[in-house]
DRENDREN-234402 format. One record per residue: residue in one letter; x, y, z of N, C-alpha, C, O in turn. Coordinates in pm, whole numbers, plus 50000, padded with zeros to 5 digits. Last residue first. Layout:
<pts>
PT/A/X/Y/Z/X/Y/Z/X/Y/Z/X/Y/Z;
...
</pts>
This chain:
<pts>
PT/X/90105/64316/39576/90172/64223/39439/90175/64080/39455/90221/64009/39365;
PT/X/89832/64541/39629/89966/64406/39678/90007/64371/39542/89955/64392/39432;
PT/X/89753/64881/39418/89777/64720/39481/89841/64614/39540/89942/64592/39474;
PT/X/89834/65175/39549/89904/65063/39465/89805/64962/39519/89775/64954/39638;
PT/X/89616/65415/39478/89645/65347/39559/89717/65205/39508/89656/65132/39430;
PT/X/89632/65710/39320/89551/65652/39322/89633/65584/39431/89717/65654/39488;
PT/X/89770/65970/39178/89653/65969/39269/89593/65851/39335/89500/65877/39412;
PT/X/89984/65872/38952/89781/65870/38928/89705/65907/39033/89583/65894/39021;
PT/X/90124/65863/39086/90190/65945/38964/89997/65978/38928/89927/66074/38895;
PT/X/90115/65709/39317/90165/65798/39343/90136/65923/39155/90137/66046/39149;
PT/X/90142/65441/39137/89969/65477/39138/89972/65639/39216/89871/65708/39201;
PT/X/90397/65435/38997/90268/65424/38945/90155/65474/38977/90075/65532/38903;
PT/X/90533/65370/39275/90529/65497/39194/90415/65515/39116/90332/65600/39151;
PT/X/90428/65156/39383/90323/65240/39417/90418/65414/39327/90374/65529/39326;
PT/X/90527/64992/39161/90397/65042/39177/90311/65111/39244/90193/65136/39222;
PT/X/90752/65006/39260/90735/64979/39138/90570/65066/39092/90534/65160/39021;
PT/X/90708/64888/39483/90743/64990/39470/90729/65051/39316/90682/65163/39298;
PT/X/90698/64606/39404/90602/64685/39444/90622/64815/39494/90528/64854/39564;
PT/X/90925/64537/39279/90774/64535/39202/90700/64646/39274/90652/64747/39223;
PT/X/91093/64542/39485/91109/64626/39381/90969/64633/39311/90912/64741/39294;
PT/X/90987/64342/39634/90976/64472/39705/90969/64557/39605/90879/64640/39600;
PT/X/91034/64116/39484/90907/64171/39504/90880/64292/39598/90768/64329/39632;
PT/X/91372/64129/39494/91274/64166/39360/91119/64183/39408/91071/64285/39359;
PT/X/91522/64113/39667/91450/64238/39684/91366/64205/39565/91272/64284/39551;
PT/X/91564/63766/39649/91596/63871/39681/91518/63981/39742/91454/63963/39846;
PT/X/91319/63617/39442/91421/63672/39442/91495/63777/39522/91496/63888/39468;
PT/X/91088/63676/39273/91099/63649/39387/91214/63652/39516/91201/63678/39636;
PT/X/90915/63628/39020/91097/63644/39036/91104/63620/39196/91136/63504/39223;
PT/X/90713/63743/38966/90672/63640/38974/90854/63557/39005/90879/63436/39004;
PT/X/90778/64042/39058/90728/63927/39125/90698/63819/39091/90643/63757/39183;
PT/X/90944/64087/38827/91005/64108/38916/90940/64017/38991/90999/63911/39014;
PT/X/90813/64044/38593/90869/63976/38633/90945/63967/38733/91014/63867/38751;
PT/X/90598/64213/38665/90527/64075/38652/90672/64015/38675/90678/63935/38769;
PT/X/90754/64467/38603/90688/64430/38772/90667/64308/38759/90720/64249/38853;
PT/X/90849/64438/38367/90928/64450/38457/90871/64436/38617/90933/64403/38718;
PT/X/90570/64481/38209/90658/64364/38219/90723/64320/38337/90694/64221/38404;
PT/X/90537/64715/38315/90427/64641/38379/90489/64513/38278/90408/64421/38291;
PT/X/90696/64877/38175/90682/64867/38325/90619/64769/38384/90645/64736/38500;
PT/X/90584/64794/37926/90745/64772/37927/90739/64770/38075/90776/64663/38123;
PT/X/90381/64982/37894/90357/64836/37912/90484/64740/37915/90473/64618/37907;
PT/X/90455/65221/37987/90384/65147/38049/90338/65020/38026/90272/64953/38106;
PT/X/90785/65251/37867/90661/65292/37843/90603/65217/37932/90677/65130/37979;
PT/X/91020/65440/38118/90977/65298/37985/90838/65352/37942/90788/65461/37971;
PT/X/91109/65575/38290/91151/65571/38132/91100/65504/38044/91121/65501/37922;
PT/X/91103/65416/38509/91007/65536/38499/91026/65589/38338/90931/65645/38284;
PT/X/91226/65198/38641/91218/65206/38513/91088/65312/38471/90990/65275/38406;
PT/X/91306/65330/38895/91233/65243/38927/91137/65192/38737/91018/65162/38724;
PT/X/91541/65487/39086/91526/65443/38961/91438/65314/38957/91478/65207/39003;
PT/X/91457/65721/39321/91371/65624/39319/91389/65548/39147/91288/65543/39077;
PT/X/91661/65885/39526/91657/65887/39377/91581/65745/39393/91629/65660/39467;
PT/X/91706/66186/39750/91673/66062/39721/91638/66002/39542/91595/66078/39455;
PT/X/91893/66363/39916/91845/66360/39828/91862/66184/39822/91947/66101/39854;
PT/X/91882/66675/40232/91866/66504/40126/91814/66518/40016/91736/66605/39979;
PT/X/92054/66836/40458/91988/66810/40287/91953/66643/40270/92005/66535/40298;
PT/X/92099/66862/40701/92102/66970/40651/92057/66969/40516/92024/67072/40457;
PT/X/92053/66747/41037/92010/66687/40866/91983/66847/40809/91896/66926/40844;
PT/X/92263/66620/41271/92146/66689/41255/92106/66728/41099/92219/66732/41049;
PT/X/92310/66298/41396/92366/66425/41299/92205/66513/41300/92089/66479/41322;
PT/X/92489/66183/41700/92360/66230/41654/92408/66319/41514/92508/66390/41511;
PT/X/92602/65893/41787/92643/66024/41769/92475/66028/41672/92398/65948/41618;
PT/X/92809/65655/42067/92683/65728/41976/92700/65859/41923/92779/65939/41972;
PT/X/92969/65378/42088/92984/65501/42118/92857/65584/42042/92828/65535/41933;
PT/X/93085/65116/42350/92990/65178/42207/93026/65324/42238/93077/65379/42336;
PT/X/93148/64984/42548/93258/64959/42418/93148/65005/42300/93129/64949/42192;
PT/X/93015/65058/42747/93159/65122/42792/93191/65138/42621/93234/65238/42565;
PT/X/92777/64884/42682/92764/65019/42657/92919/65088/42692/92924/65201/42644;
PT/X/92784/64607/42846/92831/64664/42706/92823/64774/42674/92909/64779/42585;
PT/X/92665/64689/43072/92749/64651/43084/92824/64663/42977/92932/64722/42989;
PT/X/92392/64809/42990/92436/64864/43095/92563/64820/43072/92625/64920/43037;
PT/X/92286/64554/42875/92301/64720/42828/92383/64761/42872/92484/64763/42802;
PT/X/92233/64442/43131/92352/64379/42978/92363/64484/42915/92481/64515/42895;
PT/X/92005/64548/43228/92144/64610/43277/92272/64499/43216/92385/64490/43265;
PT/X/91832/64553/43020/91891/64657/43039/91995/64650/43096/92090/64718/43058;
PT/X/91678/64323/42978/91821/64308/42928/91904/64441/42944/92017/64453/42897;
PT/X/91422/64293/43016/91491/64253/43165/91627/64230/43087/91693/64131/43118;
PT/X/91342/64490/42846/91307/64557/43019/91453/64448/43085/91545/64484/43158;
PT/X/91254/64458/42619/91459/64501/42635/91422/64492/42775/91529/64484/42835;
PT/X/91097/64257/42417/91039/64364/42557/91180/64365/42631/91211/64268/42700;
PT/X/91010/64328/42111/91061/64249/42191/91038/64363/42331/90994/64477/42346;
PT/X/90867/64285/41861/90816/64343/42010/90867/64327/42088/90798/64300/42186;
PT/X/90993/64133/41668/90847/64101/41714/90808/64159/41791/90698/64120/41831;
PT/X/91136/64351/41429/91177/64247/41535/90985/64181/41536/90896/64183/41451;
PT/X/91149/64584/41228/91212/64422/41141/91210/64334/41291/91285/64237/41286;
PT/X/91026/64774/41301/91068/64725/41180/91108/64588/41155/91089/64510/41061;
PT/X/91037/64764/41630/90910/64804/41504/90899/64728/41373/90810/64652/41336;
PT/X/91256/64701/41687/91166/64574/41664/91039/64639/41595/90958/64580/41524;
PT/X/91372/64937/41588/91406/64799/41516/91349/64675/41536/91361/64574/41467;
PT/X/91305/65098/41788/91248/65109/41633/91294/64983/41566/91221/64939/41476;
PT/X/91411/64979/42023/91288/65012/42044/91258/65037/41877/91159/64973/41844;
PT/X/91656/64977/41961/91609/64861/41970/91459/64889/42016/91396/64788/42047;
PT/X/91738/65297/42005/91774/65232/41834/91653/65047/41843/91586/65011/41745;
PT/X/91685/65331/42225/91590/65437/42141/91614/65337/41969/91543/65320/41870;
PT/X/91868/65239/42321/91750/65193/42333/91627/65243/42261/91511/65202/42250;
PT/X/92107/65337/42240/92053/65186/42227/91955/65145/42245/91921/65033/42206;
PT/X/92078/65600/42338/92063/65614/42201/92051/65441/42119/92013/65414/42006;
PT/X/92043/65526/42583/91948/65587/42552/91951/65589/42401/91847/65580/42336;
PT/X/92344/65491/42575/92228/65389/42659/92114/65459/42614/92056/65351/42605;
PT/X/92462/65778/42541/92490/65623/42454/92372/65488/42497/92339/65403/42415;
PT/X/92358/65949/42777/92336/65908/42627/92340/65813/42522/92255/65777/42441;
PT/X/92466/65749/42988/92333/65754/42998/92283/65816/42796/92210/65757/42717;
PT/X/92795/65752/42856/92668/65702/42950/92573/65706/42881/92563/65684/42760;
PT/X/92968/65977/42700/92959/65858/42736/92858/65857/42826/92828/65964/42879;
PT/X/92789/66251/42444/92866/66202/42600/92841/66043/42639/92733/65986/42620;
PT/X/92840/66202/42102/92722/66228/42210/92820/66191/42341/92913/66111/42332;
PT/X/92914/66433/41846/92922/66283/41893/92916/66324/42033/92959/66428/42082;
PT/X/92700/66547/41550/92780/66552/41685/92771/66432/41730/92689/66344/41702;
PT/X/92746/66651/41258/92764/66541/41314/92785/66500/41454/92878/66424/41482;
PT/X/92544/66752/41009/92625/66812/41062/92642/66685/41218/92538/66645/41271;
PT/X/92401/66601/40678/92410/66679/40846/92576/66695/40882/92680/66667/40822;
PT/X/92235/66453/40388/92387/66486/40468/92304/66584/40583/92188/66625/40578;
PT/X/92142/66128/40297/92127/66250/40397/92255/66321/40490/92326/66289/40585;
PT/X/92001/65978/40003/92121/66084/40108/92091/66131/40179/91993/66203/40159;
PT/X/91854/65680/39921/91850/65833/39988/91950/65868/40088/91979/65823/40199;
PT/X/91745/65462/39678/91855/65513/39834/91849/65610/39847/91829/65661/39737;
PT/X/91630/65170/39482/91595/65296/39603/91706/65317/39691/91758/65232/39764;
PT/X/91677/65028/39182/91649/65080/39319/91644/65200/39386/91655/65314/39340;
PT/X/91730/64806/38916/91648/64937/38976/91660/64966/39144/91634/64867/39213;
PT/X/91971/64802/38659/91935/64801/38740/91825/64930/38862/91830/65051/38884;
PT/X/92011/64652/38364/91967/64795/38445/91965/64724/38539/91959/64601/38533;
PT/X/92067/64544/38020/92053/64537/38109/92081/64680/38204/92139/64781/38166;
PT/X/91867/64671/37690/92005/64651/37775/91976/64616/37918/91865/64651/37956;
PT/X/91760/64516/37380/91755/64604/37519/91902/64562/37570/91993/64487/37536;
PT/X/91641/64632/37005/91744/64584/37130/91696/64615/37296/91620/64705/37332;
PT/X/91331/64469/37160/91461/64412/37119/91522/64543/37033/91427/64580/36963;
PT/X/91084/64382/37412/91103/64506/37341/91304/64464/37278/91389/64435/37363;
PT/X/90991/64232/37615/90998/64172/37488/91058/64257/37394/91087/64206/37286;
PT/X/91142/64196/37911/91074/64238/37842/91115/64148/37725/91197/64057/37712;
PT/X/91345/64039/38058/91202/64073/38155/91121/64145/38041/91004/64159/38079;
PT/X/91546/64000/37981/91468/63886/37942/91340/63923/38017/91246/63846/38033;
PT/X/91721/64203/37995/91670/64239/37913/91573/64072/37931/91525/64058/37819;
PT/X/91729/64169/38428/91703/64146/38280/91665/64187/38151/91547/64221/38159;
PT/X/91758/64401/38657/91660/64366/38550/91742/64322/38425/91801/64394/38345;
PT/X/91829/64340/39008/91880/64339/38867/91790/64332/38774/91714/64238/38797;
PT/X/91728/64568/39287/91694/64439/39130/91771/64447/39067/91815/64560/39045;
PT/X/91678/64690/39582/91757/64678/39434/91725/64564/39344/91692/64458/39398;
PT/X/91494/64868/39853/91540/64733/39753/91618/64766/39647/91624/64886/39620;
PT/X/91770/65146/39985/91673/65055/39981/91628/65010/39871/91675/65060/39769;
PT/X/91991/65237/40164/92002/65194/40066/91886/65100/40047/91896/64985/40088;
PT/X/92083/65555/40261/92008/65435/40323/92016/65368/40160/92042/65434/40059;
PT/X/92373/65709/40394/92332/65628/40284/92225/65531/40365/92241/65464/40467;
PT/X/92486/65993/40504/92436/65877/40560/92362/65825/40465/92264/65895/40438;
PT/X/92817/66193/40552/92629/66171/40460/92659/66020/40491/92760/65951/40501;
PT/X/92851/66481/40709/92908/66303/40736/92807/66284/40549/92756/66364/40470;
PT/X/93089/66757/40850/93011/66683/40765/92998/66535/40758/93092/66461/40786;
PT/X/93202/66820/41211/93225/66772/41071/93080/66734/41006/92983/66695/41070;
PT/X/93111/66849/41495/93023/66928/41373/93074/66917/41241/93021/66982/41151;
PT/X/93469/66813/41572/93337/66829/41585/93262/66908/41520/93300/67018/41480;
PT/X/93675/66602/41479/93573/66717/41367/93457/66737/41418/93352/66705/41362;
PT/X/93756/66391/41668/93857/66493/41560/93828/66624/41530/93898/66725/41540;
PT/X/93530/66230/41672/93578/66334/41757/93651/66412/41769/93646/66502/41853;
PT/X/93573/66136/41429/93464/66173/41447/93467/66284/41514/93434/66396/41476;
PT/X/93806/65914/41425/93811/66111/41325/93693/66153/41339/93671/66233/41248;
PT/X/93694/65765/41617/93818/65907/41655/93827/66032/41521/93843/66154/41514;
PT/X/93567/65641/41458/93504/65687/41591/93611/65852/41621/93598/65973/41636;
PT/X/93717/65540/41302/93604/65618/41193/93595/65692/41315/93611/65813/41301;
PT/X/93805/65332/41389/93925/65457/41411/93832/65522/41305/93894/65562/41207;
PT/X/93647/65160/41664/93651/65209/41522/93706/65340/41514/93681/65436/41587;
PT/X/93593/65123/41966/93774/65108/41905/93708/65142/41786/93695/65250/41845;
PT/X/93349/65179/41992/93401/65273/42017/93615/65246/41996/93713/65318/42007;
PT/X/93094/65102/41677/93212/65086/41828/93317/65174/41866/93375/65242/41781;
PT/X/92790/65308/41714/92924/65244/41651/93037/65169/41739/93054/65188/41860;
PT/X/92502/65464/41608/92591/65425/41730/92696/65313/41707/92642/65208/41671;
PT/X/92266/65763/41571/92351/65609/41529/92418/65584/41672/92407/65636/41783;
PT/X/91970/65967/41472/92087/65896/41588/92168/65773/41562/92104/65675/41524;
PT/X/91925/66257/41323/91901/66109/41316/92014/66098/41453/92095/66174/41505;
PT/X/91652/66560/41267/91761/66468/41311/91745/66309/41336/91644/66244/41358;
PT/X/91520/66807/41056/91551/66698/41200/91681/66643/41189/91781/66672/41123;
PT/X/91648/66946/40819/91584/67039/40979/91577/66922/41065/91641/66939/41169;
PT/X/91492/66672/40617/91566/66797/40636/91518/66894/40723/91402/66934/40727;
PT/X/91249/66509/40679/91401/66469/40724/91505/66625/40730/91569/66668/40826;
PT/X/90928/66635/40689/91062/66582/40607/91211/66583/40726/91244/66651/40824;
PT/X/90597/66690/40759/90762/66724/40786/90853/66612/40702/90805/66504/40665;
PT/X/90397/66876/40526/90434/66793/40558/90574/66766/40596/90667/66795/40520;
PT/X/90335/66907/40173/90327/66937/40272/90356/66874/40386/90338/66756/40354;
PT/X/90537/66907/39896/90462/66839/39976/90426/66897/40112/90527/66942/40166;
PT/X/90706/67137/39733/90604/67025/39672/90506/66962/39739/90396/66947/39686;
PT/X/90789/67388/39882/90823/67267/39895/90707/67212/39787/90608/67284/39782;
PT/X/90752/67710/39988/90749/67626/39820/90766/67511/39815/90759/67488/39694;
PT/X/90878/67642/40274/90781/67718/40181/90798/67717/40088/90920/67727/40078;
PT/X/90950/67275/40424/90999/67476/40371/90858/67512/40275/90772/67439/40226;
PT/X/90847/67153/40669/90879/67092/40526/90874/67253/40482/90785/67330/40517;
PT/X/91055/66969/40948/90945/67105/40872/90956/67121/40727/91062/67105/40668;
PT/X/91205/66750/41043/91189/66871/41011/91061/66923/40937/90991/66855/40863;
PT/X/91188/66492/41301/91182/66556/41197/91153/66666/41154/91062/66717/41219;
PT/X/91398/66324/41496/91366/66428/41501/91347/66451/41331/91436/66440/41247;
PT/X/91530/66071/41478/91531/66094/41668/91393/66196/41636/91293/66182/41706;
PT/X/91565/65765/41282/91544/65905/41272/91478/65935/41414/91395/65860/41466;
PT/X/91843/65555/41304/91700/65579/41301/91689/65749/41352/91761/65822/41421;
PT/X/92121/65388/41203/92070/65491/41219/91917/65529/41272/91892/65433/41199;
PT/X/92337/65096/41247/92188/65103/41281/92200/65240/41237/92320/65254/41217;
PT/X/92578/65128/41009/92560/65139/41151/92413/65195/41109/92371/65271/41021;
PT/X/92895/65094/40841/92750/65044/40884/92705/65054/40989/92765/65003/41084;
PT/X/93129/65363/40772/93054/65265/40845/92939/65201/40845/92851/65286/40851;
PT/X/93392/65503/40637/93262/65434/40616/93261/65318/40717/93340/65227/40741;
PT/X/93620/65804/40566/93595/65675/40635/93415/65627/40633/93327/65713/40627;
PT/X/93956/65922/40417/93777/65898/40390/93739/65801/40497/93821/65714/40524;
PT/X/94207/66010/40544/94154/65926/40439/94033/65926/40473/94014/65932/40595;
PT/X/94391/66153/40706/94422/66128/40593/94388/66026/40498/94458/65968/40414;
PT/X/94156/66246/40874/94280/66390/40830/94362/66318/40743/94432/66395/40678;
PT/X/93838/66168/40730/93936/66190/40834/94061/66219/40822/94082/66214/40701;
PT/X/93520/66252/40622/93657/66247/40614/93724/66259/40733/93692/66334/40825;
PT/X/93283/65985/40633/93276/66153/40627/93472/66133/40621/93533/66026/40618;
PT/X/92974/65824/40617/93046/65846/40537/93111/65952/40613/93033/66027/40671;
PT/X/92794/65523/40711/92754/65678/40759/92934/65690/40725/93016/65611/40772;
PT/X/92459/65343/40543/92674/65334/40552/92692/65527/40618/92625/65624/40581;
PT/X/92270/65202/40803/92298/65290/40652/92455/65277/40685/92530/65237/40775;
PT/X/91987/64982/40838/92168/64979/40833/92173/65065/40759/92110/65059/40653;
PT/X/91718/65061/40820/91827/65152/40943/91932/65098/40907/92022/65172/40946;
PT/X/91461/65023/40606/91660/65016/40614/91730/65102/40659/91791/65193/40601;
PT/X/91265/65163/40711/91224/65020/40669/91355/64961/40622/91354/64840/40600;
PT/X/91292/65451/40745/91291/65360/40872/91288/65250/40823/91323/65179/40918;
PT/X/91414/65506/40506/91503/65514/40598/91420/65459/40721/91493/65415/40810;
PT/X/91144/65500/40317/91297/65373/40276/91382/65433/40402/91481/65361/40385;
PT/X/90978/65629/40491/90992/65476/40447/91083/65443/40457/91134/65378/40548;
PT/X/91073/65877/40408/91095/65810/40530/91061/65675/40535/91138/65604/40599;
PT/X/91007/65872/40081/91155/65891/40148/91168/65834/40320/91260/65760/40354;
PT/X/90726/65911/40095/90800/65710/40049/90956/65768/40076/91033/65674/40094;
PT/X/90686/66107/40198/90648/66016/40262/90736/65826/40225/90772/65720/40276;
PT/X/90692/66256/40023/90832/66264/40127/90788/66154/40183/90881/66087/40228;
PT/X/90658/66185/39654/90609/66188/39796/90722/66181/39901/90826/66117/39881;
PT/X/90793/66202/39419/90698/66238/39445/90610/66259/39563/90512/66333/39569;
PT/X/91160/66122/39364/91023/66055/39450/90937/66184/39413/91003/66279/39374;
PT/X/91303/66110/39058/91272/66191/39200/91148/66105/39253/91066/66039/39189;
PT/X/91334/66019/38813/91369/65920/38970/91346/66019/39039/91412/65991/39140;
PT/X/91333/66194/38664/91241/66118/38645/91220/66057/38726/91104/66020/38747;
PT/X/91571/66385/38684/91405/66432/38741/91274/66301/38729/91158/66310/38770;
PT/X/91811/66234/38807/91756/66271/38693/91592/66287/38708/91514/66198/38742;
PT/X/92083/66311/38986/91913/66241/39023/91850/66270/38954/91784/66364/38999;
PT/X/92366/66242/39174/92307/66266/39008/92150/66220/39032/92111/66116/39085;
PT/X/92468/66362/39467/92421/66249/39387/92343/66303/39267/92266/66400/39273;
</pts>
């Protein structure tokens, strides 16, 4: 992926964000006579160690590992098991905006768009029927009520688990690179940015007040400092 130094994140920290706060990722890789893509829960099992010279201190995604899980008729499933330790890359795709040239005052403008996604390529193993695949559902509905449920308590739905689990299948990649690109109008001048946030939230829209506020905590990431709510 093309990642022009201006969209680099600054912190690893807002990279695991955008992959636990959007587990649907699209999980990508080739099969013997065509490309294949899936949506599928991911969540991160295992994180890595952040290398010597790195920018940040602190573990990162690259060196750990993630876990998914798919159906097991998906003919993505079989070129899986095709290629063991095939390459995959796993797309998280987090908020997006459309920006209006009507979000500023600055004339000519063009329309853009802003958001957040991060690559992560690995190496791909696909996991033994049972007790793994059941573990890798529960390990997936245990972070997803983190994120996006209420707490739910799986105790008295395990053995429905148990019963659907024949028609899933799981696979673990282990994370050999990422790259993440935060286009979040970092090009502009600062009072052109701070258009584009006002109208993002007073917009509402969609992802647009996520975008704002991301928006801003690049901003305060760039100053040391601490974003405000929006």
């Amino acid at each position: 992926m093309l990642v022009p130094p201006i969209y680099a994140p600054q912190r690893t920290g807002d990279v695991l964000e955008t992959v636990r706060c959007h587990p649907l990722a699209l999980v990508c890789s080739n099969g013997a006579a065509t490309p294949f893509a899936t949506h599928a829960p991911v969540i991160i099992e295992r994180l890595g160690e952040s290398t010597e010279g790195s920018d940040e201190a602190g573990p990162t995604l690259a060196g750990g590992s993630l876990l998914g899980h798919i159906n097991r008729f998906n003919d993505h499933w079989e070129a899986i098991e095709a290629n063991p330790d095939g390459e995959v890359l796993v797309v998280f795709q987090g908020p997006q905006a459309y920006i209006s040239p009507t979000a500023y005052e600055k004339r000519p403008a063009a329309p853009t768009w802003n958001f957040i996604t991060v690559h992560v390529r690995g190496r791909i193993e696909a996991l033994p029927e049972g007790q793994p695949v059941l573990d890798v559902v529960t390990a997936t509905v245990s972070e997803l009520e983190k994120v996006a449920g209420t707490g739910w308590d799986m105790t008295d739905s395990l053995d429905y688990f148990r019963k659907i689990q024949p028609g899933v299948r799981a696979f673990r990649v282990h994370v050999t690179s990422v790259e993440a690109m935060f286009k979040l109008s970092q090009e502009h001048a600062e009072h052109t940015r701070r258009e584009i946030r006002e109208h993002l939230a007073a917009d509402g829209a969609g992802y647009a007040r996520e975008v704002a506020e991301a928006m801003w905590a690049v901003e305060f990431a760039a100053g040391g400092g601490t974003a405000p709510e929006v």
